[in-house]
N, C-alpha and C positions, 0 to 999 in steps of 0.2 A: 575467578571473578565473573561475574555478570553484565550483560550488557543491553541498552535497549539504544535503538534505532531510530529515531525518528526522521521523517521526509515531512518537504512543504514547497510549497510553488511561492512561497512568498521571497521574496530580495531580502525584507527586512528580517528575517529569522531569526525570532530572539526564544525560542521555548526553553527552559530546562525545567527539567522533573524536580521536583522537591523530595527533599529526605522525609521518609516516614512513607511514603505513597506507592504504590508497586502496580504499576502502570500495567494493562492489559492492550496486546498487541494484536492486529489484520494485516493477513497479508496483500489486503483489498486495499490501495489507495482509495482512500474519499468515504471509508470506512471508520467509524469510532474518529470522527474527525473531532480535536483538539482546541477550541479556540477559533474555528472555522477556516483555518490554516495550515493544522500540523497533524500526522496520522503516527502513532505508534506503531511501526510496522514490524517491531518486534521485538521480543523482550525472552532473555533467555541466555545461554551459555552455549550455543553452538557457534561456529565460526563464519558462517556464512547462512544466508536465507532469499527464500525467490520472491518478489514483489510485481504483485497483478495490477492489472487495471491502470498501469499507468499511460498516459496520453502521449502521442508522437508528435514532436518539434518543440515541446513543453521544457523549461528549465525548472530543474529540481533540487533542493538544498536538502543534504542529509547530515547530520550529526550521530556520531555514535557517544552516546556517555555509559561507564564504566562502573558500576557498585558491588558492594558486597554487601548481606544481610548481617547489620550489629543488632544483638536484642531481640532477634526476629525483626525486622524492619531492615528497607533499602536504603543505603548510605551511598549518595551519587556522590562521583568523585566530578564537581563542575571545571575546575581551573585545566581539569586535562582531558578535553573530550577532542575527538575528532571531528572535524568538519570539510566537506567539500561538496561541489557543484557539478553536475553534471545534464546533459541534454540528451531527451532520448529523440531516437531518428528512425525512419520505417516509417509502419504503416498499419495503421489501427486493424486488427484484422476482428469481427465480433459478427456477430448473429444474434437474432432472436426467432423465438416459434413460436404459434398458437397451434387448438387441436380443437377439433371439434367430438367429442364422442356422443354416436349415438346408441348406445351397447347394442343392439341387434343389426342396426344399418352400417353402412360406411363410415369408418370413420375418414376425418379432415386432418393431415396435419399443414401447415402451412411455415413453411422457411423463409424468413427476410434476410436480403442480405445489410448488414449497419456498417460495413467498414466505408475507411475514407479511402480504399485505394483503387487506383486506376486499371488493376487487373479484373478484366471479367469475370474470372471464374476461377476464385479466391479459393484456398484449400484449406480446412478449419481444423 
């Protein structure tokens, strides 16, 4: 069988995939986002997957629903998915850069640090 994954910040989490539709997954929270709520985070037959981008101290609803291809098409099995709740904790660790190139002179790159943590000098 098959399975896809979806996560959501919402309390109220009602998403389920419809039969016939074959949902395309990121493992980028807030990526191919669903309803402006819910992200496919991933769709496939392996047993486990890593999921980026998610925010710390944030509460997250994940559901996993289970199908198999009838006719070519995905058959979700709704009445027996998984569901559970989880909170991530730590500490946003992220960067961003700009560059300046001047092809003959110096170039600029320039490192910001974007995290939310209290350590000075964060290791990426």
């Amino acid at each position: 069988a098959y399975s896809i994954v979806v996560l959501s910040t919402d309390s109220n989490f009602t998403f389920k995939p419809q039969d016939g539709v074959l949902y395309s997954a990121s493992f980028y929270y807030g990526d191919r986002m669903i309803n402006d709520k819910n992200v496919i985070v991933y769709s496939g037959h392996d047993s486990s997957a890593t999921v980026f981008n998610l925010h710390s101290g944030t509460d997250y609803y994940i559901s996993v629903f289970s199908y198999e291809i009838k006719n070519g098409k995905p058959a979700y099995y709704l009445n027996t998915y998984a569901k559970n709740k989880f909170k991530t904790l730590g500490e946003k660790i992220d960067f961003s850069f700009s560059y300046e190139d001047s092809c003959q002179f110096t170039n600029k790159v320039k490192f910001t640090n974007n995290s939310n943590t209290s350590n000075s000098n964060p290791t990426y």
